[in-house]
N, C-alpha and C positions, 0 to 999 in steps of 0.2 A: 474582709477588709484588706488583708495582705493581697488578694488577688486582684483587687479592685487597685493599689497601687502598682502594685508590677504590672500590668496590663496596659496603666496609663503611662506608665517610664516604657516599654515599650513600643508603644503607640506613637510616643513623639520621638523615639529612636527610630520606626521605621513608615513615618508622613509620609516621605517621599518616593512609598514605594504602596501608595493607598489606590486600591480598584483600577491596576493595571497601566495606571501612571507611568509614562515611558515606556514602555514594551511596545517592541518594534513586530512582533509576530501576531499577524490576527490569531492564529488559535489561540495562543498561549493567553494574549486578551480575554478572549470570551472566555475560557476557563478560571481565570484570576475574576472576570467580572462578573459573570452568571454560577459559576458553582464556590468557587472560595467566598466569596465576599458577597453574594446574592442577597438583599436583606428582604425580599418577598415574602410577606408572612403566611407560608404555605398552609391550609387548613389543618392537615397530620401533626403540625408541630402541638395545639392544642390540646387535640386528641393524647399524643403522647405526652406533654407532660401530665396528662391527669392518668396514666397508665403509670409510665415510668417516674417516680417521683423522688423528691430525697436527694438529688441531684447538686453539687456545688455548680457555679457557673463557667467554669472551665467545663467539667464534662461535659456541661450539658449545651457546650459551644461547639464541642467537638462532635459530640451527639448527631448536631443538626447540620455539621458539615458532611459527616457519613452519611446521613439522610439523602443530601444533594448530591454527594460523588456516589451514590448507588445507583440515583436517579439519570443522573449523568452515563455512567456507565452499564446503564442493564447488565451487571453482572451476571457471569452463570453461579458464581458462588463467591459468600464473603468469610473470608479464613480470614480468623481471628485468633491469636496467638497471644497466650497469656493477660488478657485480658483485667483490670483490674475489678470489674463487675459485669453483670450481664447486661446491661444499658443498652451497648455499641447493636445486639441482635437486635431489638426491637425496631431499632429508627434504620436499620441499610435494610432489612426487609419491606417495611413502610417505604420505602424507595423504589424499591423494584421487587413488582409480586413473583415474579420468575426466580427470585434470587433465592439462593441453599444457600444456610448458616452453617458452616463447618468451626468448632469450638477445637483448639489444639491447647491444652494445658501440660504443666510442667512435668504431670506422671503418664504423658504418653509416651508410648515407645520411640527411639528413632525412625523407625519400619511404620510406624501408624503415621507419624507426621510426615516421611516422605510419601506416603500413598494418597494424603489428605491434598498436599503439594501438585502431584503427578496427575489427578484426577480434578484440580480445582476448575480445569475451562475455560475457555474464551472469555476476555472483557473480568474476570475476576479481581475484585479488592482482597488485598491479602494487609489487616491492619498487622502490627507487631510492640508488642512492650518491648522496652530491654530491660529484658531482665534474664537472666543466667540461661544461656544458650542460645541468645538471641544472635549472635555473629554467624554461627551454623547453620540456624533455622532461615538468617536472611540470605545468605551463598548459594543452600540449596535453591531456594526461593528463585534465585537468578537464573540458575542453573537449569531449570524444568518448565519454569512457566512459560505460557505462551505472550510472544510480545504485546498481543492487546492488554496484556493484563499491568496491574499498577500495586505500587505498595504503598503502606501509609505507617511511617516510622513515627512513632511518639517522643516527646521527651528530646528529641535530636541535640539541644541546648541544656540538657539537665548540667553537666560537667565536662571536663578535659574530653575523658573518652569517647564522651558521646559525641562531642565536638567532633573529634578526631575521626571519629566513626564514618560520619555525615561525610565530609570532605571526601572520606576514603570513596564511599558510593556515588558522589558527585562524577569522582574523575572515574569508575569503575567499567569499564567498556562494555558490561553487559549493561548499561542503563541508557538512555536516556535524557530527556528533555526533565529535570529535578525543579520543586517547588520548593521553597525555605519560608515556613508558616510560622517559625519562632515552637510553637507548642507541638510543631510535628513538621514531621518531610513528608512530601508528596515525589515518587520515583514512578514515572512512566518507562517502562521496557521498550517500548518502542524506538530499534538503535538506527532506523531508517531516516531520521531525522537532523536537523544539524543539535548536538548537544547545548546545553545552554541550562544555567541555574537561574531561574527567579528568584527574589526575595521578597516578599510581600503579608504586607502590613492588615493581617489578618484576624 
């Protein structure tokens, strides 16, 4: 019930920014209208939820958007950082059969997570909680990966910091063309581009 109200007060906070409305960049279009906001009832979604199940409807929004941004991006691997379930594996593999699920949790080493970083690949999804050591795990992140690859920050909107956070990687010169999903950031590396933040009503 709570989600079902907050979803709708942001929903008519961000109308005007529904399925690519205004944006002046064809890519950036196709991306907001075929992978963000797609509502094509892909046949795996069914398949998955009678696998993954148990699901509130926030995850399981998020779920089906890693699905499409796997599919999207033929990952070579999708690093997953702190994770608050094992969910997010199921549906970015279901995306792309080529994709490696690298799991990075709180009692890895420093030395394991930068190797996991250094070795994640072309075109790679690298999701991220925040949650305690999340500002080091995202810098290094910046730091190694190769520009095809992309990050997918959750929560960006929980509070202050996280607020402040976002901003920060907004203007941060190793990023990118940045999405603003309300329940997450989308940061493409690619600095070849002219920079530019979406906000979209997702």
């Amino acid at each position: 019930m709570f989600y079902t109200i907050k979803r709708v007060l942001v929903w008519v906070r961000r109308a005007r920014y529904s399925r690519g409305f205004g944006v002046q960049s064809p890519w950036a279009y196709r991306f907001i209208r075929y992978v963000v906001n797609e509502h094509y009832p892909y046949y795996k979604y069914k398949q998955l939820e009678e696998s993954v199940y148990g699901l509130d409807k926030r995850t399981r929004k998020l779920c089906r958007f890693y699905f499409r941004l796997s599919n999207y991006q033929q990952p070579h691997s999708f690093v997953d950082f702190c994770p608050p379930s094992p969910c997010y594996k199921f549906y970015a593999m279901a995306g792309s059969r080529r994709c490696a699920y690298k799991l990075i949790t709180a009692n890895k080493s420093i030395e394991e997570s930068e190797g996991v970083l250094a070795t994640a690949g072309e075109y790679s999804v690298v999701r991220i909680s925040l949650v305690d050591g999340y500002r080091w795990f995202v810098n290094k992140a910046l730091d190694v990966l190769p520009s095809s690859c992309v990050l997918v920050i959750e929560q960006i909107q929980r509070d202050k910091e996280t607020e402040i956070f976002w901003k920060e990687l907004i203007s941060d010169r190793r990023t990118g063309v940045t999405f603003d999903l309300y329940y997450c950031g989308v940061v493409f590396l690619n600095t070849s581009v002219v920079k530019q933040n979406y906000i979209v009503n997702f």
